[in-house]
C-alpha positions in Angstrom: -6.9 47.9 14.0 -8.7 47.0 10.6 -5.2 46.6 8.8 -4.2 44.2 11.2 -7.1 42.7 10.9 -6.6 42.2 7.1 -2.7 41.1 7.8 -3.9 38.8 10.2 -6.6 37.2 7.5 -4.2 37.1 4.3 -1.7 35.6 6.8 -3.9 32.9 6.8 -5.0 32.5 3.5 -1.6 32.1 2.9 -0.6 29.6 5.1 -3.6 27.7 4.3 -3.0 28.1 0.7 0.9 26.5 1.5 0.0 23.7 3.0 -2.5 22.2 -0.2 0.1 21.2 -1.9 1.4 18.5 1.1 -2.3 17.5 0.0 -1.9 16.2 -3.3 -0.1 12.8 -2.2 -2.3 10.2 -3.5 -3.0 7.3 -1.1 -5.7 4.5 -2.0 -6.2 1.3 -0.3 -7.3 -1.7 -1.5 -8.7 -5.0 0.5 -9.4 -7.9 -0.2 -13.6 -8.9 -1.0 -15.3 -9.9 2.8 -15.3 -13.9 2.5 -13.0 -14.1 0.5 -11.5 -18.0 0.1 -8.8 -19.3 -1.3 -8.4 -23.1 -1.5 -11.0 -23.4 0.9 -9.6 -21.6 3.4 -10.8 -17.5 4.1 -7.7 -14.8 3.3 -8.0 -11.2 4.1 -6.0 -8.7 3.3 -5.0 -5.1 2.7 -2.4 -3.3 0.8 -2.2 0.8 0.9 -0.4 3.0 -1.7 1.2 6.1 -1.7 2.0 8.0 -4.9 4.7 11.2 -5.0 7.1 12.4 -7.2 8.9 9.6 -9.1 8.5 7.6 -6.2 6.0 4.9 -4.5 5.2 3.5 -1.4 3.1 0.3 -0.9 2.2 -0.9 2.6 0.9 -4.7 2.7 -0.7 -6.7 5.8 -2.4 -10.0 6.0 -5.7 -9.5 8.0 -6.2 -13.0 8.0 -5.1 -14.3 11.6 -4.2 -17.9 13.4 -4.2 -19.3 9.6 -4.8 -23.1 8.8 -2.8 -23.3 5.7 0.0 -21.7 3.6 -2.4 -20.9 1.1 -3.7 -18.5 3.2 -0.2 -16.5 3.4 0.2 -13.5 0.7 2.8 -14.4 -2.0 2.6 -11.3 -4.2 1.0 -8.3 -4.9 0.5 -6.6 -8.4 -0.5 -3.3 -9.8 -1.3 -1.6 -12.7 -0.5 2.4 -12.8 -3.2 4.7 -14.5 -0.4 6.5 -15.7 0.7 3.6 -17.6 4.5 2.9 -16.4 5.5 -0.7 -16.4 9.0 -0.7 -14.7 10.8 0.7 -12.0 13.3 -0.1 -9.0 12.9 -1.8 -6.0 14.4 0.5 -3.0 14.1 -0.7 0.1 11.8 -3.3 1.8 11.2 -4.0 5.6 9.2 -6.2 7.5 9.5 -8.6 10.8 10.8 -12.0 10.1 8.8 -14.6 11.8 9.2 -17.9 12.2 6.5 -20.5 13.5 7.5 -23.6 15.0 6.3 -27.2 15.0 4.8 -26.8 18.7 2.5 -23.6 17.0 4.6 -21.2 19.3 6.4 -18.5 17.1 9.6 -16.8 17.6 10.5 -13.1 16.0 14.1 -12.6 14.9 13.5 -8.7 14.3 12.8 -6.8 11.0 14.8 -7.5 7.7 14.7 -7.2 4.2 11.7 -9.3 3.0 13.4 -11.4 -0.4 10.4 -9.9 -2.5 11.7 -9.0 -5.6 10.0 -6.6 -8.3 8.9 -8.0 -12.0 8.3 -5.5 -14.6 5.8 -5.4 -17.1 3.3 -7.7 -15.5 0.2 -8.3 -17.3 -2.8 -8.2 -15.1 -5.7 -9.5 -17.9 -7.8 -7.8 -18.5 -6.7 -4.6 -16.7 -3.7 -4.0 -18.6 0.4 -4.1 -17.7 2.3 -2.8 -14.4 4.0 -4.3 -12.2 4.5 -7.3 -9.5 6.1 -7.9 -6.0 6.6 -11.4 -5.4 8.6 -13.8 -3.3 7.7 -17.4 -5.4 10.4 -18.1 -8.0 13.0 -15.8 -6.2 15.9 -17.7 -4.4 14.4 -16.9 -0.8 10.7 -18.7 -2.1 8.6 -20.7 -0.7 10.0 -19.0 2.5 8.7 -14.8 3.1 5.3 -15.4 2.2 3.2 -13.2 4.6 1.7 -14.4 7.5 -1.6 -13.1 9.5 -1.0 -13.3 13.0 -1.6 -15.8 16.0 -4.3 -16.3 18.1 -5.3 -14.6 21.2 -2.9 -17.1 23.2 -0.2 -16.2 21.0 -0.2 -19.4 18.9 -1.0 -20.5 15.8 -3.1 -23.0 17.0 -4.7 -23.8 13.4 -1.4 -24.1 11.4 -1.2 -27.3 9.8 1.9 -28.9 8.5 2.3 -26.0 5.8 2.6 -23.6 8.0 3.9 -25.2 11.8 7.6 -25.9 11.3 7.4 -26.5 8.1 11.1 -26.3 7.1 10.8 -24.9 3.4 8.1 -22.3 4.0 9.6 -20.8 7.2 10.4 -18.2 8.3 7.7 -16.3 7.2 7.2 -12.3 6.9 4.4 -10.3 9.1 3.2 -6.8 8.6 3.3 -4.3 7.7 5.7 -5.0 5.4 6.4 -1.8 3.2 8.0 -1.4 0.0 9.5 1.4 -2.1 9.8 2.1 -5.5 11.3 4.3 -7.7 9.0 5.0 -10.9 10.2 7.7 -13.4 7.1 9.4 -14.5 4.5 9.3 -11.7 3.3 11.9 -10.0 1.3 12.9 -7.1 -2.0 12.4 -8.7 -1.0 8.7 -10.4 -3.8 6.4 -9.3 -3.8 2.9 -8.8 -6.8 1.1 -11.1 -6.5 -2.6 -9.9 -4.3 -4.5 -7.4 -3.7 -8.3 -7.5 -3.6 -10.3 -4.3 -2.1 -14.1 -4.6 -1.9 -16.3 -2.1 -0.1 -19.8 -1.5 3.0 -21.1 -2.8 1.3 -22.0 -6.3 1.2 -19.0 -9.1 -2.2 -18.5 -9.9 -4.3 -18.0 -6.6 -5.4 -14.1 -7.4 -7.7 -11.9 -6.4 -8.5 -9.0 -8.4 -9.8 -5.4 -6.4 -10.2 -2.6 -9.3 -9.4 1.0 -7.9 -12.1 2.2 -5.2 -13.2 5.4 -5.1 -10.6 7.8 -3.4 -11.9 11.2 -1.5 -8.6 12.8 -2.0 -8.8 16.0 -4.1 -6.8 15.8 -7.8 -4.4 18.6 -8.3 -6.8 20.7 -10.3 -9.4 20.9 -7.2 -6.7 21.9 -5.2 -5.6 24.8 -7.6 -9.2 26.0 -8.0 -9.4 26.2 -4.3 -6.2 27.7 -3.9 -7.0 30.5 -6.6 -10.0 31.2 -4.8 -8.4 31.8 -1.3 -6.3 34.4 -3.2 -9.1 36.1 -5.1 -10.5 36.0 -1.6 -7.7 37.8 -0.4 -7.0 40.5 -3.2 -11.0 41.2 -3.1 -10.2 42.2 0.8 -7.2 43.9 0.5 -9.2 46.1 -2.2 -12.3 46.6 -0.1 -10.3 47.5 2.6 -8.2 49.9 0.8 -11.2 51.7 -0.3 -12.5 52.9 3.1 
């Protein structure tokens, strides 16, 4: 009974102990200041990334809904890596295409590539060099930027002429939009220390959020924890052995 006891417990250990490792993804969000205005008119948003092995997931949304203005639409988003890469690839983007029409009604013509494009080594003063997704200067821009959503009623019954039917700015994107990108050199525990938020059609509308503070464990916690579940376990199997 005692030895199955023991198998039973190590059994454990050592599932517990294979699972920490699924652990050391690192995802941090950042968001946007509360108030935040841009142009006079409040933006919100939120962008969440995931760091793994050589790769990098970024999800974006606009917070901000039944916007007045195209300035309050998010035109790019940059990063800077604490591991200090500067380039990578673009994989795959996705996001609902979304067009808004001169009555304020809007009409969804199903999920597509957004047209964001990634810039390397994009200087983010004075936080240092990463990278940038952006849609202005790409052949798809002014058209892409992304959109909060409607009202209650299901119109945007705010949108000016920027934004209602506005023939070079439509069709817009709406989130989550999500990104990949391949980056040789992160890892799990890469951290992101400051992402840029811009907004509008014009370069030059940022918002700047450093890095929060993240509660996931680094890599090191996780191997300190794990070597004590298996000193644990040999301290056990040695008490046990004894009797």
């Amino acid at each position: 009974m005692k030895a199955k006891k023991y198998l039973i417990s190590v059994t454990m250990l050592i599932a517990i102990f294979g699972l920490l490792p699924m652990a050391n993804a690192l995802t941090i969000t950042f968001n946007t200041p509360s108030g935040g205005m841009m142009g006079g008119q409040p933006v919100d948003a939120t962008a969440t990334f995931t760091t793994g092995d050589g790769i990098l997931g970024i999800s974006v949304n606009n917070l901000e809904n039944n916007p007045r203005s195209v300035i309050q639409n998010l035109s790019d988003l940059g990063f800077v890596l604490s591991t200090g890469q500067t380039t990578g690839t673009l994989s795959s983007s996705s996001a609902t295409i979304h067009t808004v029409n001169s009555d304020k009604t809007f009409t969804d013509s199903g999920t597509g590539d957004t047209g964001w494009l990634l810039e390397n080594d994009y200087l983010i003063s004075p936080f240092g060099t990463g990278l940038r997704l952006h849609v202005l200067g790409t052949p798809i821009g002014p058209a892409h930027t992304l959109i909060g959503g409607p009202d209650g009623s299901d119109l945007y019954s705010n949108a000016e002429g920027s934004i209602a039917g506005n023939g070079p700015h439509n069709p817009f994107i709406f989130g989550p939009v999500t990104f990949d990108i391949s980056i040789a050199g992160i890892t799990e525990s890469t951290n992101i220390t400051v992402a840029r938020f811009s907004f509008g059609t014009t370069e030059g509308n940022n918002i700047d959020v450093p890095s929060p503070v993240h509660p996931v464990p680094e890599p090191a916690t996780m191997l300190l924890l794990g070597s004590g579940l298996i000193g644990l376990a040999g301290y056990g199997r040695k008490k046990f052995f004894k009797k």
